[in-house]
C-alpha positions as CSV (number, residue, x, y, z in Angstrom):
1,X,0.0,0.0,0.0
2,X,2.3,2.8,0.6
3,X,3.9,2.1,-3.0
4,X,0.8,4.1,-3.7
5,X,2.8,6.7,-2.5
6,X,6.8,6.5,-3.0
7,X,7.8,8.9,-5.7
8,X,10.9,7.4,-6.4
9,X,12.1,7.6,-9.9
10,X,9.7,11.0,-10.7
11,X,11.0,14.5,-11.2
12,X,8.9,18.1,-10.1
13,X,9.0,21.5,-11.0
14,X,7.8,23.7,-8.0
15,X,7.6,27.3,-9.3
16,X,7.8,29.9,-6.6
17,X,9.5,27.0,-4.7
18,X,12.1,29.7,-3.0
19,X,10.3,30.2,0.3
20,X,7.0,29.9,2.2
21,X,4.7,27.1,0.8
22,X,6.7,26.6,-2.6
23,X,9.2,25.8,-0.3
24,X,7.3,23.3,1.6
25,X,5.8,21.9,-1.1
26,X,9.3,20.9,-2.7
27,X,10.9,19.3,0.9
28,X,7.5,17.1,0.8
29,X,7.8,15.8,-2.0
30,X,11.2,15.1,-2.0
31,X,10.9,13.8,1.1
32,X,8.1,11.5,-0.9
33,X,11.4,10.3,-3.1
34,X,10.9,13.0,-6.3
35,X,13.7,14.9,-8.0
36,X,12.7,18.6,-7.1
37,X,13.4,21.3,-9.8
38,X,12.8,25.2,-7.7
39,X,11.9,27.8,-9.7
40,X,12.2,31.3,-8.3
41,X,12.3,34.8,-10.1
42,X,15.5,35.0,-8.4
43,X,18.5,32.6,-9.3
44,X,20.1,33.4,-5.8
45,X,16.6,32.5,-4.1
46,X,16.6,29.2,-6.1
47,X,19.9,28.2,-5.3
48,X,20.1,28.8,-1.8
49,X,16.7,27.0,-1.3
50,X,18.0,23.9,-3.6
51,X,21.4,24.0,-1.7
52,X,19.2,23.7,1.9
53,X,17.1,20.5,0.6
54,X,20.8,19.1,-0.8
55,X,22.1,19.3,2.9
56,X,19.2,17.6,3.8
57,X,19.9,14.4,1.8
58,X,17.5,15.5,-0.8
59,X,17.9,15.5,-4.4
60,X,16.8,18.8,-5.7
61,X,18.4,21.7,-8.1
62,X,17.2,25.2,-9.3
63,X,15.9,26.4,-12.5
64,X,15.1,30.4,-12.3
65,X,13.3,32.2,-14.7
66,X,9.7,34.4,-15.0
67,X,6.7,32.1,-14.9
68,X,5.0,34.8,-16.5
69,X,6.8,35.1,-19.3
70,X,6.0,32.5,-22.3
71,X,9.3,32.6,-24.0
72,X,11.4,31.9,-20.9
73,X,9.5,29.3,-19.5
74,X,9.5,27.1,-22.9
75,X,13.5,27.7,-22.7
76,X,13.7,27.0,-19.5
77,X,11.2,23.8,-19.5
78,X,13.0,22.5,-22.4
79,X,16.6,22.8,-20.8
80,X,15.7,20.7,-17.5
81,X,13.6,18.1,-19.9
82,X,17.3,17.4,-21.6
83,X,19.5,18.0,-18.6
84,X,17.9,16.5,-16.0
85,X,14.5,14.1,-16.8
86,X,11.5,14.4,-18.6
87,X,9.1,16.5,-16.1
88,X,6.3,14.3,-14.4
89,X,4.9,16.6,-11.8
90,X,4.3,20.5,-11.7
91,X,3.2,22.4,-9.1
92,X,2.0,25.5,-9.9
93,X,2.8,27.4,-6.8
94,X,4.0,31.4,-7.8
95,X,1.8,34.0,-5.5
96,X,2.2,37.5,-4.5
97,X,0.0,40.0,-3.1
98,X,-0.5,43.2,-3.4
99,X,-3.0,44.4,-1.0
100,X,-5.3,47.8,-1.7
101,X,-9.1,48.5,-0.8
102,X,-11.1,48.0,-4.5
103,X,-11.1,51.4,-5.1
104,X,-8.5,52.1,-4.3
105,X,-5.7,49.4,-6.3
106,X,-3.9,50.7,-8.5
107,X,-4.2,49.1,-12.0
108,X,-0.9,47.5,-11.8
109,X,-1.5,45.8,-8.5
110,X,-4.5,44.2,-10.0
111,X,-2.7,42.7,-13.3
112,X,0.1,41.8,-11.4
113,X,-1.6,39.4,-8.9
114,X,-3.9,38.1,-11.8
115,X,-0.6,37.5,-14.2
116,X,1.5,36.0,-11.1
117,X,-1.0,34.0,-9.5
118,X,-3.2,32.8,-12.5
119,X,-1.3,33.2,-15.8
120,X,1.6,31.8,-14.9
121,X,-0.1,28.6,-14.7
122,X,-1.9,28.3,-17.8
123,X,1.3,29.4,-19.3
124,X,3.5,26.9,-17.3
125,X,1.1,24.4,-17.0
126,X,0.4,24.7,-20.7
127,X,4.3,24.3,-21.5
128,X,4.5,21.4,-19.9
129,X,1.0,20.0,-20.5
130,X,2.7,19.9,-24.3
131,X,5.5,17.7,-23.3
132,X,3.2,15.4,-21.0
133,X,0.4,14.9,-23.8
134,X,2.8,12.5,-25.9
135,X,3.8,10.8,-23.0
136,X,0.2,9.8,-21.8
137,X,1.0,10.7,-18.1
138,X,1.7,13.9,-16.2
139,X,0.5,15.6,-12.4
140,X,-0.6,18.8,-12.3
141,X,-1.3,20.0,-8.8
142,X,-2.1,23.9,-8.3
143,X,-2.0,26.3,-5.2
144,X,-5.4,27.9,-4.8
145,X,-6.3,29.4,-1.5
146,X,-9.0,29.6,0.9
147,X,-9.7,33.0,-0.2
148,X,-10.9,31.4,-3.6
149,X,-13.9,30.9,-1.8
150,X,-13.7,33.3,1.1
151,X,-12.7,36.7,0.2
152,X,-11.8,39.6,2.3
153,X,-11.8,43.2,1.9
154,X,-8.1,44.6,0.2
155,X,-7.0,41.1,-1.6
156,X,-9.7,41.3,-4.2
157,X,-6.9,41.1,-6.8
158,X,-5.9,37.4,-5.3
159,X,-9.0,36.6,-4.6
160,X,-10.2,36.8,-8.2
161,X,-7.0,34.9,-9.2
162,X,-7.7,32.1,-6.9
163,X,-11.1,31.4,-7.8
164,X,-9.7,32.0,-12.1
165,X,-7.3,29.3,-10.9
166,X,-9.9,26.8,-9.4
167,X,-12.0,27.1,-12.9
168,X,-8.7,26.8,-14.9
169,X,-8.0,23.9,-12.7
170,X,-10.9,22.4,-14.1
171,X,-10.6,23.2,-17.0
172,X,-6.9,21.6,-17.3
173,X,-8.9,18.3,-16.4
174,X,-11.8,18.3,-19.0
175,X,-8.5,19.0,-21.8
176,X,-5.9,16.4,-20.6
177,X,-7.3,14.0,-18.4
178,X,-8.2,11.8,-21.3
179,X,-4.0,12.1,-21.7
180,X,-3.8,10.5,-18.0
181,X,-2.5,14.1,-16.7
182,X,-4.7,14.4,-13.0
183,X,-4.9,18.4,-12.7
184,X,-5.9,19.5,-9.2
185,X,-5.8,22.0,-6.5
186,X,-4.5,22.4,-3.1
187,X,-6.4,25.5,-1.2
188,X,-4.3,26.1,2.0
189,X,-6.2,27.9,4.6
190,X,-4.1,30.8,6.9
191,X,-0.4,29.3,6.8
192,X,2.4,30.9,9.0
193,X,4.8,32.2,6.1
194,X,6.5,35.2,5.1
195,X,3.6,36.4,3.1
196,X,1.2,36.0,6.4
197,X,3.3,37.7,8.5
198,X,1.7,40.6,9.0
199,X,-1.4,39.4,9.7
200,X,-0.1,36.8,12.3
201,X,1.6,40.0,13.9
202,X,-1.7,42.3,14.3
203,X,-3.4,41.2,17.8
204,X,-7.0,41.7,15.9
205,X,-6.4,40.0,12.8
206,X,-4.7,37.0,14.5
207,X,-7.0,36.4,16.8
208,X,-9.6,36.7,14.4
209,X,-7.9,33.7,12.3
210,X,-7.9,31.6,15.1
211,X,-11.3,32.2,16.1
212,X,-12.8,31.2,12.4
213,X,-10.4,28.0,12.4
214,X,-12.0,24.9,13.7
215,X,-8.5,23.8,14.6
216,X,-8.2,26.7,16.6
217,X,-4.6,27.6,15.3
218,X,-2.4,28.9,11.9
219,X,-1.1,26.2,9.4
220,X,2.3,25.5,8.9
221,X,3.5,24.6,6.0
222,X,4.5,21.0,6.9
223,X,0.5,20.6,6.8
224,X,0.2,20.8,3.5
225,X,2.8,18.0,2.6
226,X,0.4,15.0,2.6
227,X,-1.7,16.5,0.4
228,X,1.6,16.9,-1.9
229,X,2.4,13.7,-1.7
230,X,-1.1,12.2,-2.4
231,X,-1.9,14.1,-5.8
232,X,1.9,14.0,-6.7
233,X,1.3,9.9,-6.2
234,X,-0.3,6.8,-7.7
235,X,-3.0,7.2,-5.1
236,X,-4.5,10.3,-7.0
237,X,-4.7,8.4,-10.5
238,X,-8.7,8.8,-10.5
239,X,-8.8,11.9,-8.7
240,X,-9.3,14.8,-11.5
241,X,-10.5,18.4,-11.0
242,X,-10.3,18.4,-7.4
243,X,-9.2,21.2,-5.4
244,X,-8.3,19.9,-1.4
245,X,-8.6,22.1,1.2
246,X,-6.4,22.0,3.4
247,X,-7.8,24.6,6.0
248,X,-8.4,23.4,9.5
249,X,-11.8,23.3,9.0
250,X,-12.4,27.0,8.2
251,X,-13.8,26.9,4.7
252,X,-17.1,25.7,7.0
253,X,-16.7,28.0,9.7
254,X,-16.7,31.0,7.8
């Protein structure tokens, strides 16, 4: 049974794999037995955070370009698929915010948290979806978010990309499933990163989180690694379309 599991012999491409939850993801499933390929915007950022899982006895390496942009990520895409092994899992994990009230976001904040959090994967996933289509086989796992679901007032911009990404998620599945590529979502509820720290350090807001959780507490990101492992793995192979929360209970709290 847990053979269902190992990803021995499989190689991943976590994009915004640097830090926070990119991070996490990449650790799990390398701890699950996967090659691990980081992407980050920033070479420095991808190597240091490559270098960390190494020291760990993990097999992992870096690969930094834009996830945004088309040309790079085909270049990119196409150098680890001859230098390293054809690409059998992709997380599509790149997120940023850029908080502002509705009416008060600048146009630029809005296009760059719908272009860094949702176009990135259609472009990304697209680029490899292209490779994994001839090969009858392929896992596509993106990060939505609790706030797909939920919104609050000033993330409106990554709220709307979240719930684009759950419907492109979807859509990925009706395309390529009949290619045996399993497309799905994990939505994390309110996980301890860099991103969240400044909620987690206003008294209010984090005892607001706390109060809405079931769980009565903040994810970590070591949470979330069973859920990487499962629709990374054999034990997913029928599981399509799906987006997991993986919330503490909140998404029925709220």
């Amino acid at each position: 049974m847990s053979g269902m599991f190992d990803l021995s012999g499989k190689t991943a491409l976590v994009t915004g794999a640097g830090r926070g939850l990119g991070f996490a993801f990449a650790r799990g499933i390398a701890m699950g037995g996967a090659r691990v390929i980081i992407n980050d915007l920033t070479a420095e950022v991808a190597d240091t955070a490559a270098e960390t899982l190494r020291k760990e006895g993990l097999d992992a390496s870096a690969a930094a370009f834009n996830v945004i942009d088309a040309a790079a990520a085909e270049d990119a895409v196409a150098r680890i698929e001859k230098d390293v092994s054809p690409l059998d899992i992709l997380f599509n994990n790149a997120g940023i915010h850029r908080r502002a009230s509705l009416v008060d976001m600048p146009e630029e904040s809005w296009r760059a948290v719908i272009d860094t959090n949702l176009t990135s994967a259609f472009i990304v996933g697209r680029t490899i979806a292209r490779r994994m289509i001839p090969r009858g086989a392929g896992k596509i796992i993106n990060t939505c978010s609790i706030n797909c679901e939920r919104p609050r007032p000033e993330i409106a911009n990554y709220s709307a990309a979240k719930g684009g990404l759950v419907l492109l998620t979807r859509a990925m599945c009706v395309e390529w499933a009949k290619y045996n590529i399993q497309v799905n979502g994990i939505a994390p509820g309110y996980m301890l990163t860099e991103m969240t720290l400044p909620l987690s350090q206003d008294p209010e807001r984090n005892a607001w989180i706390e109060s809405i959780t079931p769980a009565k507490r903040w994810g970590k990101p070591e949470d979330l690694i069973g859920a990487a492992i499962f629709l990374s793995s054999g034990a997913s192979n029928f599981v399509n379309g799906h987006v997991l929360f993986v919330d503490g209970g909140m998404r029925y709290a709220l």
